[in-house]
HTML snippet that shows the backbone in 3Dmol.js (N, CA, C, O; Angstrom):
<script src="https://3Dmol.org/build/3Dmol-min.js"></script>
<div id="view" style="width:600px;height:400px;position:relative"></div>
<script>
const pdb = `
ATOM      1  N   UNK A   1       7.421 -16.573   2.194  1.00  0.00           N
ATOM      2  CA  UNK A   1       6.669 -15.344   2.031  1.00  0.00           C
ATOM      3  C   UNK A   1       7.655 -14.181   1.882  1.00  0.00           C
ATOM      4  O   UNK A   1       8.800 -14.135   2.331  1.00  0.00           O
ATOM      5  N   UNK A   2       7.146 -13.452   1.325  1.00  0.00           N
ATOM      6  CA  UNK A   2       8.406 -12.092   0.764  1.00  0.00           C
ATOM      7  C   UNK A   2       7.354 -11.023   0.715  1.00  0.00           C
ATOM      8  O   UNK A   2       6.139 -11.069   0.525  1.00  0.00           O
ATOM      9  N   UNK A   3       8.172 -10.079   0.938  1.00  0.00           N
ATOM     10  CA  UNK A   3       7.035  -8.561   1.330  1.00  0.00           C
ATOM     11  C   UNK A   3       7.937  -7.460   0.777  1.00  0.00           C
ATOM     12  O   UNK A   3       9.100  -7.143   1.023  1.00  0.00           O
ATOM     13  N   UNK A   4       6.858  -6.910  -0.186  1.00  0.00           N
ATOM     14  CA  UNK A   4       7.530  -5.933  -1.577  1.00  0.00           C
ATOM     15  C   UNK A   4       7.732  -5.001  -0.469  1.00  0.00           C
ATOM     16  O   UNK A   4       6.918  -5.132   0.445  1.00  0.00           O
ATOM     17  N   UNK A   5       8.715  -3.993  -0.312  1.00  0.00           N
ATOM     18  CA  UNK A   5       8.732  -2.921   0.403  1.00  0.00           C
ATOM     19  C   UNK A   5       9.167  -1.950  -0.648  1.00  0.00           C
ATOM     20  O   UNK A   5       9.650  -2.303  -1.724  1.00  0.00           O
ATOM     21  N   UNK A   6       8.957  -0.622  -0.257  1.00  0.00           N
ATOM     22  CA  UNK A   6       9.565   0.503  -0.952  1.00  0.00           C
ATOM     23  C   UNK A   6       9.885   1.571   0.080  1.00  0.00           C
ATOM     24  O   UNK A   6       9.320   1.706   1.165  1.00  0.00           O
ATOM     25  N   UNK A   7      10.832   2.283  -0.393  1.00  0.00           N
ATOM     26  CA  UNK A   7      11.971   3.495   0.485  1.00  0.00           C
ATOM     27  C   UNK A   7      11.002   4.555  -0.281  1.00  0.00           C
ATOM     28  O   UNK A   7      10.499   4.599  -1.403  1.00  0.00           O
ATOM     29  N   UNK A   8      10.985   5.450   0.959  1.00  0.00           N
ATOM     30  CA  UNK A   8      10.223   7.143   0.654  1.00  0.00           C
ATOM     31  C   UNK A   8      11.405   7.735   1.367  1.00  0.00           C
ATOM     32  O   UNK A   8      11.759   7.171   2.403  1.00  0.00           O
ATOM     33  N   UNK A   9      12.143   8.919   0.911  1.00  0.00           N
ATOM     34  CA  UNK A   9      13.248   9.401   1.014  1.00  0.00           C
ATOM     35  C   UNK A   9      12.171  10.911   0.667  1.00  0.00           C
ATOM     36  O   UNK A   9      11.463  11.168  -0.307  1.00  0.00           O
ATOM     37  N   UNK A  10      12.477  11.756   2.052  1.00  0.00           N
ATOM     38  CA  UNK A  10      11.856  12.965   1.999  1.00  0.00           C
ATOM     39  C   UNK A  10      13.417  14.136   1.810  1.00  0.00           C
ATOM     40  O   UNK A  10      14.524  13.940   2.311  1.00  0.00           O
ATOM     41  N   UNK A  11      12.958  15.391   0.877  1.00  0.00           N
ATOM     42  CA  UNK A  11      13.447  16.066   0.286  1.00  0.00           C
ATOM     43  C   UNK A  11      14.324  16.854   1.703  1.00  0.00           C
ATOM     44  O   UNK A  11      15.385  17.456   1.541  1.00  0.00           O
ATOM     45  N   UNK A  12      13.649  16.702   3.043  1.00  0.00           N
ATOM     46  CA  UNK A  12      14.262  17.714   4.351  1.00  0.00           C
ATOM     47  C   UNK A  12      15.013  16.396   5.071  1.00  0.00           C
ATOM     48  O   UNK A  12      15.289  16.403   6.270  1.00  0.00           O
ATOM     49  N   UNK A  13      15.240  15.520   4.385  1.00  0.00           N
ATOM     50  CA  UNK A  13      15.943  14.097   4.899  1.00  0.00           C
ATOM     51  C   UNK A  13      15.168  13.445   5.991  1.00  0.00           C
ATOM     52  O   UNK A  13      14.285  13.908   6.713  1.00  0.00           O
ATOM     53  N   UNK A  14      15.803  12.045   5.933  1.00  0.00           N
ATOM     54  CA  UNK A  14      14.789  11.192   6.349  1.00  0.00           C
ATOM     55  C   UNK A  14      14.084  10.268   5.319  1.00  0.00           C
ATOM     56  O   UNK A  14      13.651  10.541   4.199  1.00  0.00           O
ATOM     57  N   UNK A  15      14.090   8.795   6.188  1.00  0.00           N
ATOM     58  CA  UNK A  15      13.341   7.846   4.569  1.00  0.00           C
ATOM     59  C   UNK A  15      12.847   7.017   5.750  1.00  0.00           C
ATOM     60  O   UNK A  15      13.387   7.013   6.856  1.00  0.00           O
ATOM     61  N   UNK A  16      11.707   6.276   5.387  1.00  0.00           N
ATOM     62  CA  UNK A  16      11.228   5.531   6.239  1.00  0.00           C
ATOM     63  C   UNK A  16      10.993   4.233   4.679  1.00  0.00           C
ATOM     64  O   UNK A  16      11.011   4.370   3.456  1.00  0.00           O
ATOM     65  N   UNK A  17      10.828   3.272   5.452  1.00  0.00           N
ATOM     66  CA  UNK A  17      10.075   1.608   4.416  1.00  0.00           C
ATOM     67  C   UNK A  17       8.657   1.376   4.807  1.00  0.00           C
ATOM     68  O   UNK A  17       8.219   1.449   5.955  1.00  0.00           O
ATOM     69  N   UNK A  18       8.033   1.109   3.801  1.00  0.00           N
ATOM     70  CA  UNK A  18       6.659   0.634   3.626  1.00  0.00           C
ATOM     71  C   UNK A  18       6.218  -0.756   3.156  1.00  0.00           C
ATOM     72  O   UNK A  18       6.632  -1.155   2.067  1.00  0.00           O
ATOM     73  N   UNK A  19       5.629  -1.312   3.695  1.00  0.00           N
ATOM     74  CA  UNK A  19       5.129  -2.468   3.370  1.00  0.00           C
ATOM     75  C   UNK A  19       3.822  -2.455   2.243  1.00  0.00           C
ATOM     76  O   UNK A  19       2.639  -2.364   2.572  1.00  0.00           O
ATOM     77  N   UNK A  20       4.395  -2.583   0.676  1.00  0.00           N
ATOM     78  CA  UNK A  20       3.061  -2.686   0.177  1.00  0.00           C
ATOM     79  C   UNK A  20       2.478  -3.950  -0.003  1.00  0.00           C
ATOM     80  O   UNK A  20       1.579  -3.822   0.828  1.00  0.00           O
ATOM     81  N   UNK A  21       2.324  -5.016  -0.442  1.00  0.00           N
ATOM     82  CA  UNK A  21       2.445  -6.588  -0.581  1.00  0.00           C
ATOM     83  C   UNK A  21       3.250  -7.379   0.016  1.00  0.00           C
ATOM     84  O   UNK A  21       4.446  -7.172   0.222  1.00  0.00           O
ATOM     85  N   UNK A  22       2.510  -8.484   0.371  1.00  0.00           N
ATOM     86  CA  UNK A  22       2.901  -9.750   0.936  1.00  0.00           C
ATOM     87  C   UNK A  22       2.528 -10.496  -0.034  1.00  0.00           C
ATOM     88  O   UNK A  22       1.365 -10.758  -0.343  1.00  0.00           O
ATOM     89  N   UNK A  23       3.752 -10.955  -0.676  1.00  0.00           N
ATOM     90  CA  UNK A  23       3.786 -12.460  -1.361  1.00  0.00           C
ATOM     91  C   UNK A  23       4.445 -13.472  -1.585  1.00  0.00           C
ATOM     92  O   UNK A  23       5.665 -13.346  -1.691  1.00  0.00           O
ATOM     93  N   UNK A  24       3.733 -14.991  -1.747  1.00  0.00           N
ATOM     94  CA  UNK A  24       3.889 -15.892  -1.442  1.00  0.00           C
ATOM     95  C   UNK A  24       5.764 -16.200  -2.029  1.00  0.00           C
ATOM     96  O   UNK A  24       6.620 -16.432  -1.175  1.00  0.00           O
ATOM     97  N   UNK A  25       6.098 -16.150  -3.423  1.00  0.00           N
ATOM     98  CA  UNK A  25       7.397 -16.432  -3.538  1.00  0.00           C
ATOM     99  C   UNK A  25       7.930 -14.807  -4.316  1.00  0.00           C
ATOM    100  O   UNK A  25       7.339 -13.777  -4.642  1.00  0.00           O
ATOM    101  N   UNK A  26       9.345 -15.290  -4.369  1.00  0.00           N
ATOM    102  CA  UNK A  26      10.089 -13.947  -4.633  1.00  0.00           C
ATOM    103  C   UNK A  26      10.086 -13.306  -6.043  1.00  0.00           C
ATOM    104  O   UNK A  26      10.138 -12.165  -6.502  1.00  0.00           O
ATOM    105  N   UNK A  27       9.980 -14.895  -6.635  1.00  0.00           N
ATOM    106  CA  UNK A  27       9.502 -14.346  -8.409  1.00  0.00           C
ATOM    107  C   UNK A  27       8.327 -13.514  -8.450  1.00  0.00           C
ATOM    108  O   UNK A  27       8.227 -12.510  -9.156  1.00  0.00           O
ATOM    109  N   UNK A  28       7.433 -13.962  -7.666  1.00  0.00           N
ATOM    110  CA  UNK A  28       5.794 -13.157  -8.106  1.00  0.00           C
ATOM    111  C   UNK A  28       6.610 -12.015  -7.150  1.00  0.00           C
ATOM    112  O   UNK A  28       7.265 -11.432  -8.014  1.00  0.00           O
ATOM    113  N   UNK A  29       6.807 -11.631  -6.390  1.00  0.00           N
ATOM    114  CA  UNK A  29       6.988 -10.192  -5.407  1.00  0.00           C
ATOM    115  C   UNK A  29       7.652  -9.087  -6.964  1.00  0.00           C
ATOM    116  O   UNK A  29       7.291  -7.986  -7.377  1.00  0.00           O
ATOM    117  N   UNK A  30       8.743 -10.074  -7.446  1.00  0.00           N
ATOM    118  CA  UNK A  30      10.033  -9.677  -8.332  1.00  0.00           C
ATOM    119  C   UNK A  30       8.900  -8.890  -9.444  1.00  0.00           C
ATOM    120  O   UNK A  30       8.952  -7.685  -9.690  1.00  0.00           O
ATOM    121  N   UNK A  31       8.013  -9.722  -9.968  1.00  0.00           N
ATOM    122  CA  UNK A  31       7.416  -9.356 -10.971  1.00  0.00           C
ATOM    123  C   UNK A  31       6.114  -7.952 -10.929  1.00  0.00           C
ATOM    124  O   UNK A  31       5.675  -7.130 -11.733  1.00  0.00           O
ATOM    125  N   UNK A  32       5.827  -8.412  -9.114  1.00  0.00           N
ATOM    126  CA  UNK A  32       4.762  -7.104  -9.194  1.00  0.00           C
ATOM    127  C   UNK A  32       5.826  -5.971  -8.733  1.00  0.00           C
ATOM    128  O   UNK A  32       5.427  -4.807  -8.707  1.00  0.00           O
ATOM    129  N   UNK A  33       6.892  -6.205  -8.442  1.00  0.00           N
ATOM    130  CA  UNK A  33       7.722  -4.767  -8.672  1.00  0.00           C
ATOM    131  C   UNK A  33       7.809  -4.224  -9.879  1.00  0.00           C
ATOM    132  O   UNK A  33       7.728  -3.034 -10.183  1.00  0.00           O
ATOM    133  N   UNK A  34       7.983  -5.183 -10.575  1.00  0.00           N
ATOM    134  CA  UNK A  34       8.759  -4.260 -11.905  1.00  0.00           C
ATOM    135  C   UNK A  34       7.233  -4.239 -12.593  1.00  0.00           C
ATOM    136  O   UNK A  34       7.238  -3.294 -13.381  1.00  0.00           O
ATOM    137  N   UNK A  35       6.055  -4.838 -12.610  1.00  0.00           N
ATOM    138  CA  UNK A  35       4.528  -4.219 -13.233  1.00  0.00           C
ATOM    139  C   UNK A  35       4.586  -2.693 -12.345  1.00  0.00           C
ATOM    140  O   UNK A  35       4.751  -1.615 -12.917  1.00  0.00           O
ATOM    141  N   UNK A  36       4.450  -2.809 -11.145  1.00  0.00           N
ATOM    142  CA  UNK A  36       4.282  -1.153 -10.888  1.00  0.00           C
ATOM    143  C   UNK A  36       5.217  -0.218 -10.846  1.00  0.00           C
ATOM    144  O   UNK A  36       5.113   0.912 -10.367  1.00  0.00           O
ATOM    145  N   UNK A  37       6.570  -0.941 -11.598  1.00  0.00           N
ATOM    146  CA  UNK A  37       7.674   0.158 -11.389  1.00  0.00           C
ATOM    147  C   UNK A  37       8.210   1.013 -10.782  1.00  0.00           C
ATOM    148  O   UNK A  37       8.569   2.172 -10.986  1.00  0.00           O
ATOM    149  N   UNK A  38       8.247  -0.267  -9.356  1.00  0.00           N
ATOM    150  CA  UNK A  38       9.194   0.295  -8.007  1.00  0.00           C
ATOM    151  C   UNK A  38      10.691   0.703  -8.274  1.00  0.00           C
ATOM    152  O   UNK A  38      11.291  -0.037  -9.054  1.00  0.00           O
ATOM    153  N   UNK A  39      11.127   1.371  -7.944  1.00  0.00           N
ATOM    154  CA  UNK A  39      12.687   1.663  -8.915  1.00  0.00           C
ATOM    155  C   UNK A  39      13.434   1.601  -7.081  1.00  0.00           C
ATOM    156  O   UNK A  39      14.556   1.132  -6.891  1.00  0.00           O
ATOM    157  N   UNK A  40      12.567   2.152  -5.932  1.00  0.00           N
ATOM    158  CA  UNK A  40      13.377   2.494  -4.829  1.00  0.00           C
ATOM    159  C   UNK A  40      12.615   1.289  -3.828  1.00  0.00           C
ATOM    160  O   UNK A  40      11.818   1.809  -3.048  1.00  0.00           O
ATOM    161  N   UNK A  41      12.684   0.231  -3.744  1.00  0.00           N
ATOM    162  CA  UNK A  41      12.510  -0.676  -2.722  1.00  0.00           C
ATOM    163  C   UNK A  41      12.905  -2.052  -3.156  1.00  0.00           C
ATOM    164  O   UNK A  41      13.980  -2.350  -3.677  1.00  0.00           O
ATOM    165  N   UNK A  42      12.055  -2.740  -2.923  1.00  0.00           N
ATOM    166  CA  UNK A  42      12.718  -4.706  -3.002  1.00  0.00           C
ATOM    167  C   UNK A  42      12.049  -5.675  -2.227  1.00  0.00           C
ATOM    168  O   UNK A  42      11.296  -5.485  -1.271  1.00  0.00           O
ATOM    169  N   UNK A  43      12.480  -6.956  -2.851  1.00  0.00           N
ATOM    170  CA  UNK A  43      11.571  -7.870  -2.070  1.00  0.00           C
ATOM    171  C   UNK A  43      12.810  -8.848  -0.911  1.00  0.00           C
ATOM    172  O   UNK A  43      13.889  -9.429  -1.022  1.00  0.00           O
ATOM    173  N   UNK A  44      11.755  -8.523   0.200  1.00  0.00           N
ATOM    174  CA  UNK A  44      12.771  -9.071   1.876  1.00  0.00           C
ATOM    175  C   UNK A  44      12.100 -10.505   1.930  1.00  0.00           C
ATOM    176  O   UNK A  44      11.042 -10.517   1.302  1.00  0.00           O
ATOM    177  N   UNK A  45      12.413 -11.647   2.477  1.00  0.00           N
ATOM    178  CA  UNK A  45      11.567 -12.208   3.152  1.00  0.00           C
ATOM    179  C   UNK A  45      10.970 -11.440   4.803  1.00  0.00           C
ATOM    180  O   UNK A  45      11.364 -10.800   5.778  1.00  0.00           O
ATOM    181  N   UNK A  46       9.925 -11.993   4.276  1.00  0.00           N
ATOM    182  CA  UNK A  46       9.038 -11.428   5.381  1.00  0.00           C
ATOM    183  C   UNK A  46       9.295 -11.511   6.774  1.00  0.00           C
ATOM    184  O   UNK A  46       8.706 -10.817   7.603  1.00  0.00           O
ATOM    185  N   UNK A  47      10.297 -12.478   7.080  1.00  0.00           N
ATOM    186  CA  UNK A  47      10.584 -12.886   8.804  1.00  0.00           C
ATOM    187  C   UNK A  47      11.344 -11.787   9.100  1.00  0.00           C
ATOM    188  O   UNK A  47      11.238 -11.205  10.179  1.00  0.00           O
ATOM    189  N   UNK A  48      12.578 -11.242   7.696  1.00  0.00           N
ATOM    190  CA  UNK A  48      13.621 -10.421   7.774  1.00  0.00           C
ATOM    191  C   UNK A  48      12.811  -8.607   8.178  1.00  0.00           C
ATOM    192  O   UNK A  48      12.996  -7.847   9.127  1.00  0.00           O
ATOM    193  N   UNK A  49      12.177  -8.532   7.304  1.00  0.00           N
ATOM    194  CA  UNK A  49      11.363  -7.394   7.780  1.00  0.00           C
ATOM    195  C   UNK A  49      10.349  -7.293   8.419  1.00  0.00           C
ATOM    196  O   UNK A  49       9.722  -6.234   8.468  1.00  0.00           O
ATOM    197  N   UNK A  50      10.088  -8.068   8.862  1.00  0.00           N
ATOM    198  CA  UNK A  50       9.351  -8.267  10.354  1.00  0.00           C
ATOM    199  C   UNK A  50       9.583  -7.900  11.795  1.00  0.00           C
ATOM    200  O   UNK A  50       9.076  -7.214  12.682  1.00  0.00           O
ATOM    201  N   UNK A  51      10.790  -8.848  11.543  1.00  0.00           N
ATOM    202  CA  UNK A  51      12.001  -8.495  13.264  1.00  0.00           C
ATOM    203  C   UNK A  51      12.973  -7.374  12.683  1.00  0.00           C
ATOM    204  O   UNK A  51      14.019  -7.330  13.331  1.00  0.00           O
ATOM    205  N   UNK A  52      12.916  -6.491  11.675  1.00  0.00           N
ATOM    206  CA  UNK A  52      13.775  -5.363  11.394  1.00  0.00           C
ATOM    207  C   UNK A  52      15.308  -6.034  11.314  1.00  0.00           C
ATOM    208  O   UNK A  52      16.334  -5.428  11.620  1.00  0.00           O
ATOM    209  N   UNK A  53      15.240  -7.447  10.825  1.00  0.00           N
ATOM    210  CA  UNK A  53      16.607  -7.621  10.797  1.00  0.00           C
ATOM    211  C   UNK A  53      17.184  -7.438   9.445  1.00  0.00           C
ATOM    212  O   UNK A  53      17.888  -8.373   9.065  1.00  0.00           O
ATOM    213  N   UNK A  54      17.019  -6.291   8.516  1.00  0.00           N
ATOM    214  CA  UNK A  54      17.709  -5.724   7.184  1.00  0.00           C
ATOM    215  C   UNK A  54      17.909  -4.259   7.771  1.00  0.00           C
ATOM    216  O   UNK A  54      17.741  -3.699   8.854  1.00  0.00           O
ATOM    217  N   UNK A  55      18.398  -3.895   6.366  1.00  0.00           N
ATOM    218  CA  UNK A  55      19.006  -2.749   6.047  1.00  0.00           C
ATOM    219  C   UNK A  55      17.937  -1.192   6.042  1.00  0.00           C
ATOM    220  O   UNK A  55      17.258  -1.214   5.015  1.00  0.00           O
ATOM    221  N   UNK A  56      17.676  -0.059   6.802  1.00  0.00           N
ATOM    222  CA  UNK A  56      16.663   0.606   6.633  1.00  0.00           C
ATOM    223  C   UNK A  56      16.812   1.340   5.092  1.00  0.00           C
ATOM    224  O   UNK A  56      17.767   1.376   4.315  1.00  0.00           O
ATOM    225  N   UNK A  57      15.458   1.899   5.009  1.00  0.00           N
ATOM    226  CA  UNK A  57      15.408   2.926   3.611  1.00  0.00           C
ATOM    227  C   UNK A  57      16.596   3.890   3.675  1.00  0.00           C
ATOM    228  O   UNK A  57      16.972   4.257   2.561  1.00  0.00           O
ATOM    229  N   UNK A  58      17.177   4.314   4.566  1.00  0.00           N
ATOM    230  CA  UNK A  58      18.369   5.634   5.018  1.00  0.00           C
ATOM    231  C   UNK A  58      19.577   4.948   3.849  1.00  0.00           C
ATOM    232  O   UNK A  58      19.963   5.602   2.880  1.00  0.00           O
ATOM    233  N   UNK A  59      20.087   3.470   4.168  1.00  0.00           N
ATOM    234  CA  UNK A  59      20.710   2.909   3.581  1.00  0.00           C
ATOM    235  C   UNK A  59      21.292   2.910   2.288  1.00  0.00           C
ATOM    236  O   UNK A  59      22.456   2.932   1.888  1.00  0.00           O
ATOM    237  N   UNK A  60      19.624   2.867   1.464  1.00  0.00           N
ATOM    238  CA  UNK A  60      19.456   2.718   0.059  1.00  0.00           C
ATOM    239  C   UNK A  60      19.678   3.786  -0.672  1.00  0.00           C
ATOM    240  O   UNK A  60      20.007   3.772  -1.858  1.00  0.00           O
ATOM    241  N   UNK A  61      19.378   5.450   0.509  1.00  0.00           N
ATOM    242  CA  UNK A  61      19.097   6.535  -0.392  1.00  0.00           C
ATOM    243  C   UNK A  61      20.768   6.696  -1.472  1.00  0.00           C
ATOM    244  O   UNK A  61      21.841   6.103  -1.359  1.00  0.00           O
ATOM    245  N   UNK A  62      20.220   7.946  -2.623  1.00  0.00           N
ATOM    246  CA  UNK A  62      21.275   7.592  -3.165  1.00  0.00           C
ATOM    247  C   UNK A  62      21.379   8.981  -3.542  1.00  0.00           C
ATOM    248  O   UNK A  62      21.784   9.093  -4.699  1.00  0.00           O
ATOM    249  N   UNK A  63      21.180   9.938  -3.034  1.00  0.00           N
ATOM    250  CA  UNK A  63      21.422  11.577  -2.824  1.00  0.00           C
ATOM    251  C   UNK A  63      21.422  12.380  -1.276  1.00  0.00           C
ATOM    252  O   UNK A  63      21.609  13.595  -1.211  1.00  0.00           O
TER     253      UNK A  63
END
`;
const viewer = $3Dmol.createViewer("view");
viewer.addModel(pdb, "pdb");
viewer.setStyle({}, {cartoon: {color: "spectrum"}});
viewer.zoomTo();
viewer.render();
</script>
């Protein structure tokens, strides 16, 4: 299981991750990213962002 997340990076700083979808393999997660044209998140397995054992949105920002 893999869970699309996306980074919200606020303009007064600060980014938190969101969980939009849970899906079954990483190709389908891969593919409904790039149909809704997530540019700032990715697909985790789900155990990994579950127990917070990745990288937060702060990480990713890129300004």
């Amino acid at each position: 299981m893999f869970a699309l997340v996306i980074f919200v990076c606020y303009l007064q700083g600060g980014c938190n991750d969101y969980i939009v979808e849970i899906l079954p393999t990483e190709e389908q997660c891969l593919a409904v990213m790039e149909e809704q044209r997530i540019r700032r998140g990715g697909c985790y397995p789900l155990d990994e962002v579950h127990d917070n054992f990745w990288l937060p949105a702060q990480e990713f920002a890129d300004f």
